[in-house]
SEMI-940532 format. One record per residue (C-alpha): x, y, z; residue in one letter. Coordinates in steps of 0.5 Angstrom, whole numbers, plus 2048, in hexadecimal, padded with zeros to 3 digits. Each point is the difference from the previous one (the first is absolute). Layout:
BEGIN
XYZa;...
This chain:
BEGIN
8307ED84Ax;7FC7F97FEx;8047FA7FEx;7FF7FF7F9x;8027FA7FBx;7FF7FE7FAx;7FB7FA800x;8047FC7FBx;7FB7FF7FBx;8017FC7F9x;7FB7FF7FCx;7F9804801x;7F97FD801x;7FA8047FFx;7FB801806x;7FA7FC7FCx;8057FA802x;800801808x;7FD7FC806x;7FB7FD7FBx;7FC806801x;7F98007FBx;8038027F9x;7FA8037FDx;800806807x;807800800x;8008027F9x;7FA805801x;804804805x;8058007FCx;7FD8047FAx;7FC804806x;807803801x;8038017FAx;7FA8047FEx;801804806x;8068027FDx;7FD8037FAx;801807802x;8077FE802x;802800808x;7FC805804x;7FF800807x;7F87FE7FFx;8037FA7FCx;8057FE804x;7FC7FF806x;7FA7FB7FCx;8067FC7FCx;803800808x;7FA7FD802x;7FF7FC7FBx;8077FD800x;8007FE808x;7F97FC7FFx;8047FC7FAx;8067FE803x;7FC800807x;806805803x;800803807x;8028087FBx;8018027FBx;8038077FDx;8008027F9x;8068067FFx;8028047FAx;807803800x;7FF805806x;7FD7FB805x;7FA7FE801x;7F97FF7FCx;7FC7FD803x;7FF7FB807x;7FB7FA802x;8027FD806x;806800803x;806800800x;8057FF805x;8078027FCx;8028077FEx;7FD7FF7FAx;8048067FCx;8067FD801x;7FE7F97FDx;7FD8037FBx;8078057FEx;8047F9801x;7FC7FD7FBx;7FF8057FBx;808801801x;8017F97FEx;7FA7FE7FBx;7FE7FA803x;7FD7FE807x;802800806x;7FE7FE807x;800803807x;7FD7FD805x;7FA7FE7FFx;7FE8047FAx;8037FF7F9x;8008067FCx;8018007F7x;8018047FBx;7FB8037FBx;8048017FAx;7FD8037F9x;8057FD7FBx;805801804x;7FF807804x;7FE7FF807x;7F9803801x;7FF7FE807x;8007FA805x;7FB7FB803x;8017FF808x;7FD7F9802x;8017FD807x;7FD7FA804x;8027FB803x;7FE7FB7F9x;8038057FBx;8037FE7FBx;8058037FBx;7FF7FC7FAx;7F9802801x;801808802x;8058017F9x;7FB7FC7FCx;7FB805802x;805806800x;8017FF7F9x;7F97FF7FDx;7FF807804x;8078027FDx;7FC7FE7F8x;7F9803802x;804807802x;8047FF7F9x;7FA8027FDx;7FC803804x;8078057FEx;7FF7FF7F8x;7F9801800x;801806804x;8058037FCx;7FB7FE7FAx;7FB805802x;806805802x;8037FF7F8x;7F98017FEx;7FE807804x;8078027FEx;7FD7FF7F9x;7F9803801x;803806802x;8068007FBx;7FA8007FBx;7FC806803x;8078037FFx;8007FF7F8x;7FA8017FEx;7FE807804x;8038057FBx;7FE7FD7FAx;7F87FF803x;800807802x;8038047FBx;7FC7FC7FBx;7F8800805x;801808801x;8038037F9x;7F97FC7FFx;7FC803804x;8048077FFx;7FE8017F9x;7F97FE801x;800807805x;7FE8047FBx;7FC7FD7FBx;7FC7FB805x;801803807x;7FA7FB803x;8037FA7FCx;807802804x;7FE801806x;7FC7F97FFx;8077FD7FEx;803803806x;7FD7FC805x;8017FA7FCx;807801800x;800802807x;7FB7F9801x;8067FC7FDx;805803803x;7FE800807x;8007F87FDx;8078007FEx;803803805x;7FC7FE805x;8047FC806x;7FC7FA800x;8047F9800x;8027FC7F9x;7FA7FD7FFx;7F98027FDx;7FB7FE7FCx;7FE7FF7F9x;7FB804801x;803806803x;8067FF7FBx;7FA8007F9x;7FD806804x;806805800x;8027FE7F9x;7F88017FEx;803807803x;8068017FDx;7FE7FE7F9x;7FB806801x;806804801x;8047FD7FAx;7FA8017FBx;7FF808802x;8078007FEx;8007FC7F9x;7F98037FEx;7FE7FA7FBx;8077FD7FFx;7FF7FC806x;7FA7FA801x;8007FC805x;7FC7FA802x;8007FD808x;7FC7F9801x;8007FD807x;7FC7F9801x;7FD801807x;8027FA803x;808802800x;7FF807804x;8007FE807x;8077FD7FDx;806802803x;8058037FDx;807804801x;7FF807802x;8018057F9x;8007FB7FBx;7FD8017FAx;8018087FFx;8078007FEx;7FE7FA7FBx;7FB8057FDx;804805801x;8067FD7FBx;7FB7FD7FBx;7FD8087FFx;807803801x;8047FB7FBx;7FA7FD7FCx;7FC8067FFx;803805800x;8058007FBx;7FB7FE7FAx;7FD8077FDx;7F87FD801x;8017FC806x;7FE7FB802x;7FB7FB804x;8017FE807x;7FE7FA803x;8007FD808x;7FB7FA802x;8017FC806x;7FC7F9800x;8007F8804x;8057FC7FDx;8017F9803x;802801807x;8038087FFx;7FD8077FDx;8038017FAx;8018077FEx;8028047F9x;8028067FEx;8008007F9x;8018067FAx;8018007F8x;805805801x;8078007FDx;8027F9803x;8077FE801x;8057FD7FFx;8007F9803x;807800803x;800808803x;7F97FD804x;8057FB804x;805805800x;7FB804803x;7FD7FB805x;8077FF802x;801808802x;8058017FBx;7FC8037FBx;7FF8077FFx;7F9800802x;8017FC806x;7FF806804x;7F98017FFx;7FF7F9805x;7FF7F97FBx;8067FE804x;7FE801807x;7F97FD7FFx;8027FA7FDx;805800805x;7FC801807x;7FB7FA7FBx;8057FC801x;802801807x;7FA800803x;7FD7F97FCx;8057FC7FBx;8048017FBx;7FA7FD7FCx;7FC807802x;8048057FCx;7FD8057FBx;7FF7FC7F9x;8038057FAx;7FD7FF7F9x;8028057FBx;8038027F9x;8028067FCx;7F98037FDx;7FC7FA804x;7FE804807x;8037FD806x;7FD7FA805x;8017FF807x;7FD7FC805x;8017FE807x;7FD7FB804x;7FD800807x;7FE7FA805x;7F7801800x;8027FE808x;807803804x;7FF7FF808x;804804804x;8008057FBx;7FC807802x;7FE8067FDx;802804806x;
């Protein structure tokens, strides 16, 4: 067993302050570690954020662990780096053994990890500093990975809500039509099997406003063949917006409720409206119908899920908007009774990270 003690710190200092190294350098290779960790602690990042950290504090070795041992390693070092490791993670601070002093990554205050430097010069003041700017990076580099995870759940929880209601409506459609017009049937056929395949498909949670309008384009043809002259659609897409990013199954559930709880009740129909176009720095995006409209209050009800209509997934893509880009990225709901229905959303023109696969 190591000897292992406490190195009796008071106060912290912050790595940019030590050995009167180039701030400028110092800072860069700070922010090269913690976007190394984006993706939380993999080995791969591990051993680039070890490397990086030995040549900042000018270290003879440094480890990075996670709670079953270590990550990653650049250089050497000398100790049993798995029981200071432990011996610091048990005590939530930093702790010296020999030559090398090791500190622990904490997110909040759950331990993640722990950071093993050893060298002659290290000092522990430097070591928890580092640690804790670390412990911060991982924190959320975790929020962010539950993020999409909550996203992904929603996507599949979305596919779920609107399957028995899509294909029970796409194929009494086509089924109708068998008879009277088989070559219109066995053309609507491949349509539906074309956007289902979209639907269903096991892609990520990302598409574009391209591919979204296309399998809408698809799924009013459907609609139309069920309603006859009851249903007039209208789809306008302004060119520059359809390389656009955008969550994956966003907009059918909308159109599906505007013809569902707008058009359908009313005896003559109605017109359904969905258009897409660059405003200001995002792609706004409406679906509008002059159907039965409704009360005010019953629309946040529903945009809340505790609505009666919520199941058909207002809730769920105003939802994973808000998850995925801000609380000021959620559906916009514009209704009154006999006024039609309004709803809107909006999409940043330009989302780096974000792919459609």
């Amino acid at each position: 067993m190591i000897g292992v003690h406490s190195p009796g710190i008071r106060h912290r200092r912050h790595p940019l302050r030590a050995g009167g190294a180039d701030v400028a350098a110092v800072l860069r290779s700070a922010c090269e570690m913690v976007s190394e960790l984006a993706e939380g602690l993999t080995p791969q990042a591990a051993d680039r954020v070890a490397r990086r950290a030995r040549k900042l504090l000018n270290a003879d070795g440094v480890v990075l662990c996670d709670l079953s041992g270590p990550l990653g390693t650049a250089g050497k070092v000398h100790e049993d780096v798995r029981e200071l490791a432990e011996w610091a993670l048990a005590g939530g601070r930093p702790v010296r053994g020999g030559s090398a002093v090791a500190a622990p990554l904490l997110t909040g205050a759950e331990p993640m990890g722990a950071l093993v430097v050893a060298g002659d010069e290290v000092v522990a003041e430097q070591v928890e500093a580092l640690a804790d700017w670390l412990g911060e990076a991982l924190e959320r580099a975790v929020l962010g990975l539950a993020r999409e995870e909550l996203a992904l759940a929603e996507l599949r929880r979305l596919r779920a809500q609107i399957s028995p209601h899509f294909l029970y409506n796409a194929l009494s459609a086509i089924t109708s039509l068998v008879r009277s017009d088989p070559e219109r049937a066995r053309d609507l056929l491949v349509q539906f099997s074309e956007l289902a395949r979209y639907a269903f498909s096991g892609r990520g949670q990302f598409t574009t406003v391209a591919e979204e309008f296309r399998a809408i384009e698809v799924y009013l043809q459907l609609e139309r063949a069920r309603f006859g002259s009851r249903l007039s659609t209208s789809v306008r897409v302004a060119p520059e917006v359809l390389p656009v990013t955008l969550p994956f199954l966003t907009l059918q559930p909308l159109v599906e409720n505007a013809i569902r709880h707008g058009i359908e009740p009313r005896p003559g129909g109605g017109t359904v409206t969905v258009a897409g176009a660059a405003v200001g720095p995002d792609c706004t995006i409406t679906v509008e119908d002059d159907g039965a409209g409704m009360d005010p209050e019953l629309a946040e009800a529903v945009l809340s899920g505790r609505g009666e209509r919520s199941g058909i997934g207002l809730a769920n893509v105003d939802q994973r908007l808000r998850t995925l880009y801000g609380p000021e990225y959620g559906l916009v709901v514009e209704t009154a009774p006999g006024a039609g229905t309004r709803v809107a959303f909006r999409v940043p023109l330009s989302s780096p990270g974000m792919a459609t696969r």
